[in-house]
MDTraj code that builds the backbone (N, CA, C; nanometers):
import mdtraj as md
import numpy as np

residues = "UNK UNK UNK UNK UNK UNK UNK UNK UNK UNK UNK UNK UNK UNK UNK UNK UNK UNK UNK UNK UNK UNK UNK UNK UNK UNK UNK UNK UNK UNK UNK UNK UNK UNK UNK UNK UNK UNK UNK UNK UNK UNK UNK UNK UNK UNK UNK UNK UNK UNK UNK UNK UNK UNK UNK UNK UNK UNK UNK UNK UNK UNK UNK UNK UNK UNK UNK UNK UNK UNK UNK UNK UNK UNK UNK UNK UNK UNK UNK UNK UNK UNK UNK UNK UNK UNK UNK UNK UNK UNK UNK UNK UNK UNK UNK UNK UNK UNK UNK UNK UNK UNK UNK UNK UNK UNK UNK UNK UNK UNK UNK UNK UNK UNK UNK UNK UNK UNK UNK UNK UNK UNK UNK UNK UNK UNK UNK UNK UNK UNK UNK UNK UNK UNK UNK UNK UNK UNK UNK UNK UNK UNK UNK UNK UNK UNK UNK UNK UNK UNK UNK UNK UNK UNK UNK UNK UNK UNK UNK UNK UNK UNK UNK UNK UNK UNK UNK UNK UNK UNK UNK UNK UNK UNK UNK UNK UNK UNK UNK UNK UNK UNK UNK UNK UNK UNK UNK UNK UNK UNK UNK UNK UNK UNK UNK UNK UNK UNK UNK UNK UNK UNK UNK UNK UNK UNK".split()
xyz = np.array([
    [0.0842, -0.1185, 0.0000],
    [0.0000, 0.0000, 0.0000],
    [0.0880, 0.1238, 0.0000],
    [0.0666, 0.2235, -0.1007],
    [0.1297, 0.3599, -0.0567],
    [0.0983, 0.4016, 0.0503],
    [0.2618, 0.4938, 0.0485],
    [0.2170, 0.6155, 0.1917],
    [0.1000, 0.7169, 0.1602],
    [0.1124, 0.7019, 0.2702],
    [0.0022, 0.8031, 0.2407],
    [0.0085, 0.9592, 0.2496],
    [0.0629, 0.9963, 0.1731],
    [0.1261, 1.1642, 0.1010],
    [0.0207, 1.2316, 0.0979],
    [0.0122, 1.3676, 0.1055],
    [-0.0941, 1.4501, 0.0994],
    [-0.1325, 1.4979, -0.0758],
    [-0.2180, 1.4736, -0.1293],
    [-0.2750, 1.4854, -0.3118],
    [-0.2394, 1.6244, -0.3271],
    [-0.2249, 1.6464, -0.4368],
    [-0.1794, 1.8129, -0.4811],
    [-0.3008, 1.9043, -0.4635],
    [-0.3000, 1.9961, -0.4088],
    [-0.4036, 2.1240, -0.3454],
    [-0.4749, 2.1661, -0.4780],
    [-0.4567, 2.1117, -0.6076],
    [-0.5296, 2.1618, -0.6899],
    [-0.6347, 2.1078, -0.7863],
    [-0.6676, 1.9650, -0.6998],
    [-0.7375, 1.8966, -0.7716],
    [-0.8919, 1.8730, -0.7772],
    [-0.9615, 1.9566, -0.8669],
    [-1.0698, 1.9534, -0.8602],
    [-1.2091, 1.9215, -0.9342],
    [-1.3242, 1.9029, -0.9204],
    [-1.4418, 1.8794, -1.0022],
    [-1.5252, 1.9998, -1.0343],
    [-1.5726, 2.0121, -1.1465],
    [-1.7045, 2.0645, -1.1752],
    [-1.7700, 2.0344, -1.2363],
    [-1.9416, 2.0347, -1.1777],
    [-2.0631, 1.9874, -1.2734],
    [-2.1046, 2.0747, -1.3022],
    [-2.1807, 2.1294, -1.4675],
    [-2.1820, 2.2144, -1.5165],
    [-2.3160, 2.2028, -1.5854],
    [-2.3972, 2.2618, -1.5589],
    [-2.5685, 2.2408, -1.5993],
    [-2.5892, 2.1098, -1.6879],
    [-2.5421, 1.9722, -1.5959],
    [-2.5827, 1.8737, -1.6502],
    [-2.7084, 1.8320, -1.6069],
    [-2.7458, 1.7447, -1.7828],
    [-2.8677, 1.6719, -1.7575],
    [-2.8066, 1.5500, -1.8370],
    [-2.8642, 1.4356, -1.7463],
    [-2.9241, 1.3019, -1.7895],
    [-2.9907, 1.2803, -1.8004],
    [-3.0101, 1.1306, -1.8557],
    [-3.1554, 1.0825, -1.9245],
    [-3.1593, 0.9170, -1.9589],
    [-3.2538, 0.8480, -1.9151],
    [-3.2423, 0.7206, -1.9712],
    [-3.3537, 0.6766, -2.0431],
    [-3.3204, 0.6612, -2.1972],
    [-3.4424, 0.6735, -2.2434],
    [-3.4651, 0.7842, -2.2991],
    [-3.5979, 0.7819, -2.2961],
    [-3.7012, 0.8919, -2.2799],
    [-3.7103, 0.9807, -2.1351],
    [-3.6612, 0.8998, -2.0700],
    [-3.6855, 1.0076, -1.9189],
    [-3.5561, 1.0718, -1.8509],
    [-3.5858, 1.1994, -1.8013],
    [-3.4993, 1.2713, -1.7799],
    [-3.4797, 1.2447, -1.6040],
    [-3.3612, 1.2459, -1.5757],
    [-3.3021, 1.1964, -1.3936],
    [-3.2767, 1.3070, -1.3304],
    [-3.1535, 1.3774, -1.3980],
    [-3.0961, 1.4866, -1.3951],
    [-3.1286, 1.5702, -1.4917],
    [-3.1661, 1.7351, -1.4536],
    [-3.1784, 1.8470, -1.5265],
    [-3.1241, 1.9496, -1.4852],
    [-2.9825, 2.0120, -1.5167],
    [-2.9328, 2.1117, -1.5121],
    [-2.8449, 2.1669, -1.4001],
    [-2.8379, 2.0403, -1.3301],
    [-2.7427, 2.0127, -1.2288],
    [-2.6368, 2.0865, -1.2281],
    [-2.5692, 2.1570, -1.1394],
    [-2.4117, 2.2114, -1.1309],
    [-2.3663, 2.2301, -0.9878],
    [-2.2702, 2.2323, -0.9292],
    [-2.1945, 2.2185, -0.8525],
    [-2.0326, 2.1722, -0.8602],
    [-1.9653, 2.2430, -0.7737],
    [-1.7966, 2.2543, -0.7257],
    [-1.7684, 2.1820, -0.6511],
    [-1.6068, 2.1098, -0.6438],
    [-1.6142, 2.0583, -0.5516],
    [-1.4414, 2.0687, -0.5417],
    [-1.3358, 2.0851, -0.4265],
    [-1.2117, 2.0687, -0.4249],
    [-1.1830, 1.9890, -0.2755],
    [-1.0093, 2.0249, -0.2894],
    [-0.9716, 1.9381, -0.2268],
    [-1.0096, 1.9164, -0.0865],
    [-1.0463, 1.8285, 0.0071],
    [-1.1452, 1.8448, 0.1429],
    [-1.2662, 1.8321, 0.1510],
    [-1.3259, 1.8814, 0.0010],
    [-1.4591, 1.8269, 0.0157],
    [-1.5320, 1.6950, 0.0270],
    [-1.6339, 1.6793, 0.0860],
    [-1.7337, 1.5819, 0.0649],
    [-1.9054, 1.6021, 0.0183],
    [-1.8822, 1.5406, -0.0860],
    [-2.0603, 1.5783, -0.1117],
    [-2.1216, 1.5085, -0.1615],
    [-2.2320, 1.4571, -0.0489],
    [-2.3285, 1.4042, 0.0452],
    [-2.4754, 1.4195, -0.1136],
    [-2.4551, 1.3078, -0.1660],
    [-2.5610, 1.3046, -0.3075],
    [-2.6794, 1.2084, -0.2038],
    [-2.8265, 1.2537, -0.2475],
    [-2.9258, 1.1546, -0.1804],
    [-3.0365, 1.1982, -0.2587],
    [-3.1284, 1.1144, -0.2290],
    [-3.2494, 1.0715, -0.3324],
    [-3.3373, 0.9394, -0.3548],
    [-3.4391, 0.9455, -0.4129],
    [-3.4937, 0.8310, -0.3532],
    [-3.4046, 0.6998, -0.5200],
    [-3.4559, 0.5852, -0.4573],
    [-3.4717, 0.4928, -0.5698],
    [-3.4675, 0.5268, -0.7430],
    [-3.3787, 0.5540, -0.8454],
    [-3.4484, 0.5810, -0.9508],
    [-3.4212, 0.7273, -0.9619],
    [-3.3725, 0.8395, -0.8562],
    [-3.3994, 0.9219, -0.8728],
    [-3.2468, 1.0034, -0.9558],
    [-3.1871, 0.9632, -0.9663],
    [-3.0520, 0.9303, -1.0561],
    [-2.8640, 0.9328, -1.0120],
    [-2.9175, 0.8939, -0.8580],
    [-2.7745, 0.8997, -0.7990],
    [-2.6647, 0.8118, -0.8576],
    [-2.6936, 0.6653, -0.9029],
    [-2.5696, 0.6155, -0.9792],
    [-2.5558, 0.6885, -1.0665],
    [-2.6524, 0.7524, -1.1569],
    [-2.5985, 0.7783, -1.3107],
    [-2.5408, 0.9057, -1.3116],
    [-2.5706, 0.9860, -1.2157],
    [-2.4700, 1.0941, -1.1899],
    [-2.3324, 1.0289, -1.1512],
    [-2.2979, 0.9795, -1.0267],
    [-2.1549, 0.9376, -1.0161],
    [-2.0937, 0.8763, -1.1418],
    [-2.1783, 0.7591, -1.2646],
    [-2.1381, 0.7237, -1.3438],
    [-2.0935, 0.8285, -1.4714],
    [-2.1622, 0.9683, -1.4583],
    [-2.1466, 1.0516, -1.5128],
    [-2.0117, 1.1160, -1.4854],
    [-1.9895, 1.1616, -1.4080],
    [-1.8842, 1.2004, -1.3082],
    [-1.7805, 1.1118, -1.3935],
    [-1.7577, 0.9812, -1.3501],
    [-1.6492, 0.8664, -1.4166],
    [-1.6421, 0.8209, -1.5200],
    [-1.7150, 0.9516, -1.5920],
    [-1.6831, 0.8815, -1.7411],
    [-1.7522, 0.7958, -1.8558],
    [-1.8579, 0.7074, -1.7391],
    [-1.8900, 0.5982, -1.8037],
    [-2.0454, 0.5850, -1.8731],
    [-2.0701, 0.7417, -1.8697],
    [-2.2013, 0.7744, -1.8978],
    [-2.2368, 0.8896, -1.9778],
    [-2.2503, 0.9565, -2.0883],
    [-2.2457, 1.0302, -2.1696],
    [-2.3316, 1.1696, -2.1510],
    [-2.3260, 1.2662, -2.0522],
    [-2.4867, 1.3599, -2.0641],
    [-2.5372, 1.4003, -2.1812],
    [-2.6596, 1.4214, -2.1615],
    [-2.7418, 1.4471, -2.2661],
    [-2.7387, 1.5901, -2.2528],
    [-2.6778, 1.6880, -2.2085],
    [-2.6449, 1.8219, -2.2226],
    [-2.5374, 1.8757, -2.0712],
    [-2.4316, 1.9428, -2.0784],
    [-2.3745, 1.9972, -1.9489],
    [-2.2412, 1.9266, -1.9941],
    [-2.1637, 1.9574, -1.8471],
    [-2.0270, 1.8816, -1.8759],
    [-1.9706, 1.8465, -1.7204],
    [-1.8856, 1.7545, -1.7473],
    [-1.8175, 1.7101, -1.6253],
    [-1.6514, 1.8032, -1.6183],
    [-1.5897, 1.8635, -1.5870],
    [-1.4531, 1.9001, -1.5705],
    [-1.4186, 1.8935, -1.4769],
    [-1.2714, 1.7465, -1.4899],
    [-1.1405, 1.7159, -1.3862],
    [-1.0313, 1.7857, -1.3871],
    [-0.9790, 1.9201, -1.2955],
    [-0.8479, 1.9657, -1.2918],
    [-0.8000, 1.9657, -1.2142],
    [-0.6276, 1.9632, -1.2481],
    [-0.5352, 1.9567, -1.1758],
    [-0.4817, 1.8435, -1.1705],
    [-0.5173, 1.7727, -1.2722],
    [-0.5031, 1.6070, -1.2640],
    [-0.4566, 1.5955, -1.4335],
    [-0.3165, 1.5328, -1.4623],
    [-0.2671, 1.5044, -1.6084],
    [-0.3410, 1.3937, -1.6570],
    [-0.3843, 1.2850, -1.6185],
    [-0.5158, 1.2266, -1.6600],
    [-0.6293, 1.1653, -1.5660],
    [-0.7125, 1.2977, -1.6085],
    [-0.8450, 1.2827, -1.5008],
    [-0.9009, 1.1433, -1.4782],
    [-0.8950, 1.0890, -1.5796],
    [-0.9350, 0.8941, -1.5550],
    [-0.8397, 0.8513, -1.4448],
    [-0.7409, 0.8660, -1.4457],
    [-0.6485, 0.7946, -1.3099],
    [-0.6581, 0.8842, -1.2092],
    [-0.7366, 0.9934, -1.2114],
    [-0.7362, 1.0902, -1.0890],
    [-0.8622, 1.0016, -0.9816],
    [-0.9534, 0.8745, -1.0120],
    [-1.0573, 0.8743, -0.9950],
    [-1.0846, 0.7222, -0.9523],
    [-1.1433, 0.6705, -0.8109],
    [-1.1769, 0.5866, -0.7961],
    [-1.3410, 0.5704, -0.7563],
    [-1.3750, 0.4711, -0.8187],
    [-1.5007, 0.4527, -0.8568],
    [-1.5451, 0.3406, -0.8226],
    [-1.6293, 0.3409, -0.6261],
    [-1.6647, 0.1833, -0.6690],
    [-1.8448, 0.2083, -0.6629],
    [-1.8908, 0.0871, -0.6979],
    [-2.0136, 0.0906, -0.7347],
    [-2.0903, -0.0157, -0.6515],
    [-2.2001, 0.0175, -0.6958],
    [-2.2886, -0.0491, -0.5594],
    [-2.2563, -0.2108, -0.5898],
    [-2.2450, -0.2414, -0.6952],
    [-2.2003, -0.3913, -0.6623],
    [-2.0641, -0.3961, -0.6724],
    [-1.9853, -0.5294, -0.5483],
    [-1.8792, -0.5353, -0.5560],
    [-1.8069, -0.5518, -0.6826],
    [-1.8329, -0.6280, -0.7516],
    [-1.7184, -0.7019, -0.8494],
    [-1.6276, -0.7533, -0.8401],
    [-1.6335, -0.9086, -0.7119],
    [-1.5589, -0.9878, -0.6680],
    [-1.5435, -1.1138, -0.7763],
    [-1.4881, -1.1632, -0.7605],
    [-1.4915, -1.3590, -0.8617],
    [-1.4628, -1.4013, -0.7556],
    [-1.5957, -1.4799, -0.7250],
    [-1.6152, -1.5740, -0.5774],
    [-1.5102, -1.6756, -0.5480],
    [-1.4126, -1.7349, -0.6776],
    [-1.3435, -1.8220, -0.6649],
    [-1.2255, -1.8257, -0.5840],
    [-1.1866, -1.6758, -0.6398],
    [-1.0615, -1.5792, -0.5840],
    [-1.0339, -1.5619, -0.4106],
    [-0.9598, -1.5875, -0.3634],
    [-0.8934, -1.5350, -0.2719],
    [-0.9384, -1.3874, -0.2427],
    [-0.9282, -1.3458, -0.1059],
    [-0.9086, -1.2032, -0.0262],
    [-0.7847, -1.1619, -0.1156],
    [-0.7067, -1.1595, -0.0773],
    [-0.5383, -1.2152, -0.0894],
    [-0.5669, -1.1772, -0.2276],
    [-0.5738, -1.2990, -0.3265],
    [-0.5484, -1.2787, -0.4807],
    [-0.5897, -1.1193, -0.4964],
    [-0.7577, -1.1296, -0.4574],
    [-0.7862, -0.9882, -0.5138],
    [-0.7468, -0.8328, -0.4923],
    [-0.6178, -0.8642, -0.3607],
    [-0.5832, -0.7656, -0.3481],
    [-0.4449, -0.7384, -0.4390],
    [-0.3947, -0.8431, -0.4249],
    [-0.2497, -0.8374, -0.5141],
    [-0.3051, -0.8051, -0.6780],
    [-0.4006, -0.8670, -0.7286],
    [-0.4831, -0.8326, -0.8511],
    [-0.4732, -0.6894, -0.8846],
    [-0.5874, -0.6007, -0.7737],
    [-0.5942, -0.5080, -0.8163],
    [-0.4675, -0.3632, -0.7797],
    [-0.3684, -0.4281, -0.7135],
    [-0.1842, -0.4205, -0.6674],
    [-0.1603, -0.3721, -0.8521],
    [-0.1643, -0.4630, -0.9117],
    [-0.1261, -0.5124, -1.0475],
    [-0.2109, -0.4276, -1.1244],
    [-0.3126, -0.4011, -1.1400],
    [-0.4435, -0.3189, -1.2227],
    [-0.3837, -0.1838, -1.1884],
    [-0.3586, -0.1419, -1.0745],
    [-0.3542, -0.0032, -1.0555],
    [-0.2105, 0.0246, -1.0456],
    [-0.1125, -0.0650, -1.0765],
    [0.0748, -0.0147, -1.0377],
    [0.0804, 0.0210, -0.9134],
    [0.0410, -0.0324, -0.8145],
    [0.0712, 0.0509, -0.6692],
    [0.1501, -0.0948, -0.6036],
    [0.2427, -0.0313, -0.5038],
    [0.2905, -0.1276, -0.3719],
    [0.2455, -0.1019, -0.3012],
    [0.2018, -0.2523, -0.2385],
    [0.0646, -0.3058, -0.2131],
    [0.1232, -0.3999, -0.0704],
    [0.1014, -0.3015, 0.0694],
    [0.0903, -0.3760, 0.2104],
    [0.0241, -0.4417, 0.2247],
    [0.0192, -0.5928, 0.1696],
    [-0.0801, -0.6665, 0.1935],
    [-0.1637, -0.6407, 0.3614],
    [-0.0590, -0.6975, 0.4654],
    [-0.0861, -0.6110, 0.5772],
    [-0.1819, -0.5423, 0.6120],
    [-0.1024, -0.4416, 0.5798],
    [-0.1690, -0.2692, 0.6055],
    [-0.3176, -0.2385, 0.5625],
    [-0.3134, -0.3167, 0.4413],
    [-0.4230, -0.3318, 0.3954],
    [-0.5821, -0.3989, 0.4121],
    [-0.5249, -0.5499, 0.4695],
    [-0.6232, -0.6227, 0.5542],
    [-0.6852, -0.5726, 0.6962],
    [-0.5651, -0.5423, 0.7454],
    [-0.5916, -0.4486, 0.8715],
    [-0.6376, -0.3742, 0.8741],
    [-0.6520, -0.2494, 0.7914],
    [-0.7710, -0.1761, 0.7983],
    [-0.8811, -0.1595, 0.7532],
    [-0.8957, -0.2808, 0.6666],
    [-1.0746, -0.2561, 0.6102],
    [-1.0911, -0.4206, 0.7158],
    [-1.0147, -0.4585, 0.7785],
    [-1.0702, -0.5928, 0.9224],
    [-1.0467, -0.7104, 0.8156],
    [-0.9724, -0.7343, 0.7647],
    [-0.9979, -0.8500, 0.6839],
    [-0.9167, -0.9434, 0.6822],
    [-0.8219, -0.9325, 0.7431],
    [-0.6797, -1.0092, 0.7981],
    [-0.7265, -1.1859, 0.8248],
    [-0.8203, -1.2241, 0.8877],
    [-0.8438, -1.3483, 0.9446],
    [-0.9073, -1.3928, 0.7734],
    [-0.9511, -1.3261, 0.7316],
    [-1.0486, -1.3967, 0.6006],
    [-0.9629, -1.4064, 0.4862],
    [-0.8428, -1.3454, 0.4869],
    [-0.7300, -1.3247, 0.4157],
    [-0.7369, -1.4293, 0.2588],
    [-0.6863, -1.5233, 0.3147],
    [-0.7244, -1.6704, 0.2284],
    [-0.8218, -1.7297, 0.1675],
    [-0.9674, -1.6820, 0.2358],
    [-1.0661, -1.7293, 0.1907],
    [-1.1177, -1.7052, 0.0234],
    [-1.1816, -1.7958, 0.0041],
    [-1.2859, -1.7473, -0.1385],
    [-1.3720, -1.6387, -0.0869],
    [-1.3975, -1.5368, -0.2103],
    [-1.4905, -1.4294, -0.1401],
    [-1.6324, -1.5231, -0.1212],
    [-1.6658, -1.6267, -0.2154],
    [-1.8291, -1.6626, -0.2172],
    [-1.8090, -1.6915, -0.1051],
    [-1.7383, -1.7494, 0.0090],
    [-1.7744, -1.7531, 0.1506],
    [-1.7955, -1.6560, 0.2750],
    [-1.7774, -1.5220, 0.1757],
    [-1.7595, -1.4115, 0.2569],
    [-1.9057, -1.3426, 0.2994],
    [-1.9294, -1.2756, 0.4156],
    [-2.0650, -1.2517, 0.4740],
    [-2.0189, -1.1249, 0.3364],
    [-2.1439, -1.0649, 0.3231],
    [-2.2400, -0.9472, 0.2394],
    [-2.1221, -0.8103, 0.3276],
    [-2.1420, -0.8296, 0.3951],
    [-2.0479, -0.6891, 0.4873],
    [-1.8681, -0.7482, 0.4702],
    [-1.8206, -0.8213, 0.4788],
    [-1.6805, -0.8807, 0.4182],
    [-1.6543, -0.8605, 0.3064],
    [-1.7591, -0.8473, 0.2282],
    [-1.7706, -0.8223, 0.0573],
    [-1.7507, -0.6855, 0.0538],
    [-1.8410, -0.6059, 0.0818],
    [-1.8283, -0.4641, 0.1073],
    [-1.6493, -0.4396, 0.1151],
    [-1.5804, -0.4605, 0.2377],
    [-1.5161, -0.4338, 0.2797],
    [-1.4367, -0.4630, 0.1695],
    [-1.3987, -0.5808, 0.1569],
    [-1.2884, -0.6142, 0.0371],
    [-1.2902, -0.5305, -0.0981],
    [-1.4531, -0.4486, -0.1398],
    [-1.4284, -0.3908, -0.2797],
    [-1.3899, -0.2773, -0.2440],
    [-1.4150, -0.2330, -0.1026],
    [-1.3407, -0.1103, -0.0553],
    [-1.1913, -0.0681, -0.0556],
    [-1.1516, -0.1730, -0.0274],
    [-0.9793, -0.2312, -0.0026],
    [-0.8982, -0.1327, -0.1471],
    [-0.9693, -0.1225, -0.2512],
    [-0.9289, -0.0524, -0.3811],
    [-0.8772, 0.0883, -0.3511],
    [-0.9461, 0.1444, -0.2570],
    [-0.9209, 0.2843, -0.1986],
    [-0.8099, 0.2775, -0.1973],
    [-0.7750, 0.1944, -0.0320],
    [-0.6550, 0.2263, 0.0365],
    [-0.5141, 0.1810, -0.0791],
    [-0.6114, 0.0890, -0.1682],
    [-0.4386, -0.0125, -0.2349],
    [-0.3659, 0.1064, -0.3139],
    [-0.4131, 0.1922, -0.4044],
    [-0.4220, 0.3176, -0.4483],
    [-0.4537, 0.3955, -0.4541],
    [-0.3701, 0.4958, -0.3707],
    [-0.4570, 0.6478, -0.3352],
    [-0.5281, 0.7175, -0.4971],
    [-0.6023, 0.7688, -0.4934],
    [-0.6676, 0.8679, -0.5576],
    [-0.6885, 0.9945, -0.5307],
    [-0.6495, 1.0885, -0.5776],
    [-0.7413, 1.2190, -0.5032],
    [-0.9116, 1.2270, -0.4937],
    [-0.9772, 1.2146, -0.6373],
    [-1.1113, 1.2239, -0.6352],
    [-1.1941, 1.0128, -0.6041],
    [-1.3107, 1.0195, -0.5416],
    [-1.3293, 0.8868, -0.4623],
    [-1.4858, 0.9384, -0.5543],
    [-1.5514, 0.8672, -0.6236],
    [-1.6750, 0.8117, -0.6014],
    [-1.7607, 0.7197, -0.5622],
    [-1.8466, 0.7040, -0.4670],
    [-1.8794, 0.5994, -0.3919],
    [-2.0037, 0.5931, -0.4491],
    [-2.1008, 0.4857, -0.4458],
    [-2.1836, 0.4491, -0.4587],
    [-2.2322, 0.3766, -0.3523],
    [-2.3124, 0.4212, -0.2897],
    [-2.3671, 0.3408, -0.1181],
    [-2.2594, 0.2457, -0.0527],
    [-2.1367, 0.3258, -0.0191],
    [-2.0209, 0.2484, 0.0186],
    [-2.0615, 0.1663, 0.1214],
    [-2.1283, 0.2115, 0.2287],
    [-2.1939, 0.1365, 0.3516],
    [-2.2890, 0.0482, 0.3396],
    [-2.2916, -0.0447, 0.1645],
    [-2.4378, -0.1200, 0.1963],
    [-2.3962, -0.2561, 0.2524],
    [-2.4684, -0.2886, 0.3528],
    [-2.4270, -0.4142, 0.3676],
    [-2.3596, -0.4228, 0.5336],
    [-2.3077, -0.3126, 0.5593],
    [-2.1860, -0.3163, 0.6275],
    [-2.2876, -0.2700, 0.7789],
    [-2.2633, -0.3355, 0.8989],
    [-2.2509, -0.3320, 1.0636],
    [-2.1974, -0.1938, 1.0772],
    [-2.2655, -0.1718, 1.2089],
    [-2.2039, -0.0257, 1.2187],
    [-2.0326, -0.0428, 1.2576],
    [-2.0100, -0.1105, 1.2978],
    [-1.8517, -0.1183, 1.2905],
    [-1.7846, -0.0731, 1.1600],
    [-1.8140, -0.1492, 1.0803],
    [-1.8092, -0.1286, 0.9056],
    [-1.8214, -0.0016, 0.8693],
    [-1.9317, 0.0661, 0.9251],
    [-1.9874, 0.2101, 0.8650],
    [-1.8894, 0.2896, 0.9714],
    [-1.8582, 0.2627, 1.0513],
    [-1.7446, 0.3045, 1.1022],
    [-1.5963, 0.3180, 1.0534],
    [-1.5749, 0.2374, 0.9738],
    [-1.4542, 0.2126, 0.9210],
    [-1.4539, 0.3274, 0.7765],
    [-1.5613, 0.2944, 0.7113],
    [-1.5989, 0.3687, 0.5741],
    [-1.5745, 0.5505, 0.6455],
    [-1.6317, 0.6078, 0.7048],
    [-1.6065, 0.7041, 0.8078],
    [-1.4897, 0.7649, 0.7917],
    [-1.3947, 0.6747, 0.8736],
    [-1.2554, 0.6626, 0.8921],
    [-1.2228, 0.6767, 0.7471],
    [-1.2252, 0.6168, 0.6459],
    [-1.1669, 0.6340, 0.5055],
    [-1.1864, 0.7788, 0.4888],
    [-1.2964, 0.7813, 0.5135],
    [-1.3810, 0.9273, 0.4144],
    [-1.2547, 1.0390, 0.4985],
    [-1.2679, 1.0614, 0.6102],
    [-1.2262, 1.1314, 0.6695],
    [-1.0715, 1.1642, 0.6577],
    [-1.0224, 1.0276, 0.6741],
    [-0.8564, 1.0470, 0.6315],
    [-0.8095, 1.0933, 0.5030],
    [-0.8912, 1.0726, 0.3977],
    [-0.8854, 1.0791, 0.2652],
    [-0.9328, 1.2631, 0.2364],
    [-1.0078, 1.2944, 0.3053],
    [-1.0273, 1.4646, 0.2934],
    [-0.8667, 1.5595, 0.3586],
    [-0.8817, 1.4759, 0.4762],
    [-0.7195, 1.5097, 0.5715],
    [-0.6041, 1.5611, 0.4709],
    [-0.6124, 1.4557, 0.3811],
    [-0.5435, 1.4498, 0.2697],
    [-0.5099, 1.5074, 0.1243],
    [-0.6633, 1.5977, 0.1234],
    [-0.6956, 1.7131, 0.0452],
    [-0.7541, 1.6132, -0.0622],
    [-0.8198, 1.5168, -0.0394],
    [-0.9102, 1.4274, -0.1243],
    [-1.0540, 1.4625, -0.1442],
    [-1.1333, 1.4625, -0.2391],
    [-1.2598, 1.4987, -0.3038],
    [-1.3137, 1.3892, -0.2527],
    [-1.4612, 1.3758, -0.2037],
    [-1.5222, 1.2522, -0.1819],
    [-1.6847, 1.2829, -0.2680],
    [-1.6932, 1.2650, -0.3404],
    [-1.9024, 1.2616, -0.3817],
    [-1.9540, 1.1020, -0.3455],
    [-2.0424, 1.1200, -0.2528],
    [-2.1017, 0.9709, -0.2327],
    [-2.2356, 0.9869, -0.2408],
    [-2.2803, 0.8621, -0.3017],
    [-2.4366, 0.8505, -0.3346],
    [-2.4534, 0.8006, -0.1967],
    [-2.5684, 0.8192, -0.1093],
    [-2.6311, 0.7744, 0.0259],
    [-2.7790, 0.7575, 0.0747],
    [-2.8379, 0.6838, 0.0912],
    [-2.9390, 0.6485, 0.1801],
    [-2.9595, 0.7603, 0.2972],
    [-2.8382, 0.7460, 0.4132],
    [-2.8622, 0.7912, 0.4956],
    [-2.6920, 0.7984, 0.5592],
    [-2.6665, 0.9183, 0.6425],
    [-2.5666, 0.9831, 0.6656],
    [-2.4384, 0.8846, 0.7129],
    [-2.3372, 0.8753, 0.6816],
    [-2.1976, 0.8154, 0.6546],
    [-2.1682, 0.8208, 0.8162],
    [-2.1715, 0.9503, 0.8704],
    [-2.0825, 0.9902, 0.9423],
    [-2.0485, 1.1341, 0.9900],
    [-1.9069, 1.1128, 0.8513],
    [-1.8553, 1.3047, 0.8251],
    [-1.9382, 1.4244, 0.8028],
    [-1.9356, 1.4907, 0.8476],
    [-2.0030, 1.6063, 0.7843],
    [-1.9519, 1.6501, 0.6338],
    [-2.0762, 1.6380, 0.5959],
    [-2.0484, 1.6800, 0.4276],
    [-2.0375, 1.8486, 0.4312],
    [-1.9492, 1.8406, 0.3509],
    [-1.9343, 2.0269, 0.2997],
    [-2.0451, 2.1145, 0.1589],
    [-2.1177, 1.9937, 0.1540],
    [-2.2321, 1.9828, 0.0168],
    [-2.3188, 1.9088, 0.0380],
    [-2.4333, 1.9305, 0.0261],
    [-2.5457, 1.8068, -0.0088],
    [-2.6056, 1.8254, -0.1455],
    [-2.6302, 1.7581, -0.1819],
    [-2.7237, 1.7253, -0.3402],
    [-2.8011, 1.6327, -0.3283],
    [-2.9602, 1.6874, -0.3286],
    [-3.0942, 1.6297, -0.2741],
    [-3.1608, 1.6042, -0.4683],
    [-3.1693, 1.4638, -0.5302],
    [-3.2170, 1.4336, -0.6262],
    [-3.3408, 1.3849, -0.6558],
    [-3.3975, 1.4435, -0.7446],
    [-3.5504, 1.4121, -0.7595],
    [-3.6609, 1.5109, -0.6800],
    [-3.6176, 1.6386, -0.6217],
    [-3.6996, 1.7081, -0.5298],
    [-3.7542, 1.8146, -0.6210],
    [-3.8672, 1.8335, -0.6177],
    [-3.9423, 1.9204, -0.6883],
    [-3.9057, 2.0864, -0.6544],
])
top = md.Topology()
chain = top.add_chain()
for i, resn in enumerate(residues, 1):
    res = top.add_residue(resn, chain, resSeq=i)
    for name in ("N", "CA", "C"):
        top.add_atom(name, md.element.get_by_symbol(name[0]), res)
traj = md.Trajectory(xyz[None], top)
């Protein structure tokens, strides 16, 4: 795992009167908001109301139907950006272990195996296949991506589903160290993390 170095003071987001759409139906309309280094902002809304497809917007992986996303301060905004999503994307067959050295390898980082188990609690399950892993172990392990490679900007997608308040405790702890750090956080949420957000974005409200 890298040290953990403080991200360059100039790395930042802006949403810029975006709208989405799936379909025929519109999620997002005209959306904008800032965001730099330290921030956290606290996205909520009901079911449907378009919190993945904004973060997916955000990462790239989603095209708006009018507005724009801009990453600066970052020589390529795609590697400025970790992105996990409401489902893990484990291979049940795999090892704790494998999948951390895996994504060691995916992202070029040196990788405390250690350091790493230890703080998302995963040390005893180390070895295991994930399909034996409880729903909150799962969580934890797709989390593990954070710490293996720092990022400045973090998009989460209901990082806490699944997870014991111990767990939602731990996620907390990420969020928090990772702002310390002059890290961007936007997380899609149900209901409050923890940190105090420096932003909220309420979706679908008339």
């Amino acid at each position: 795992m890298s040290a953990a170095r403080p991200f360059p003071d100039n790395t930042s987001l802006e949403v810029a009167q975006l709208t989405l759409a799936r379909g025929a139906r519109v999620l997002i309309e005209g959306l904008s908001f800032a965001a730099g280094p330290g921030d956290y902002v606290d996205v909520r809304g009901a079911n449907g109301a378009g919190k993945t497809s904004l973060l997916r917007a955000i990462g790239g992986f989603l095209r708006p139907r009018a507005g724009h996303v801009q990453i600066t301060g970052a020589e390529e905004p795609a590697l400025a950006l970790h992105y996990i999503a409401h489902q893990n994307g484990l291979k049940g067959a795999a090892s704790v272990r494998a999948h951390l050295r895996y994504w060691a390898g995916l992202f070029a980082a040196r990788l405390d195996e250690g350091a790493a188990l230890d703080q998302l609690g995963l040390a005893r399950q180390a070895d295991l296949p994930t399909r034996v892993l409880s729903q909150g172990q799962a969580r934890r392990l797709a989390l593990t991506r954070l710490v293996i490679a720092p990022r400045p900007i973090w998009l989460l997608d209901e990082p806490a589903a699944a997870l014991d308040a111990e767990g939602r405790a731990v996620v907390a702890g990420l969020i928090e160290a990772h702002r310390a750090r002059g890290g961007l956080v936007v997380a899609a949420v149900h209901e409050a993390l923890g940190p105090a957000s420096s932003q909220d974005i309420v979706l679908g409200r008339a």
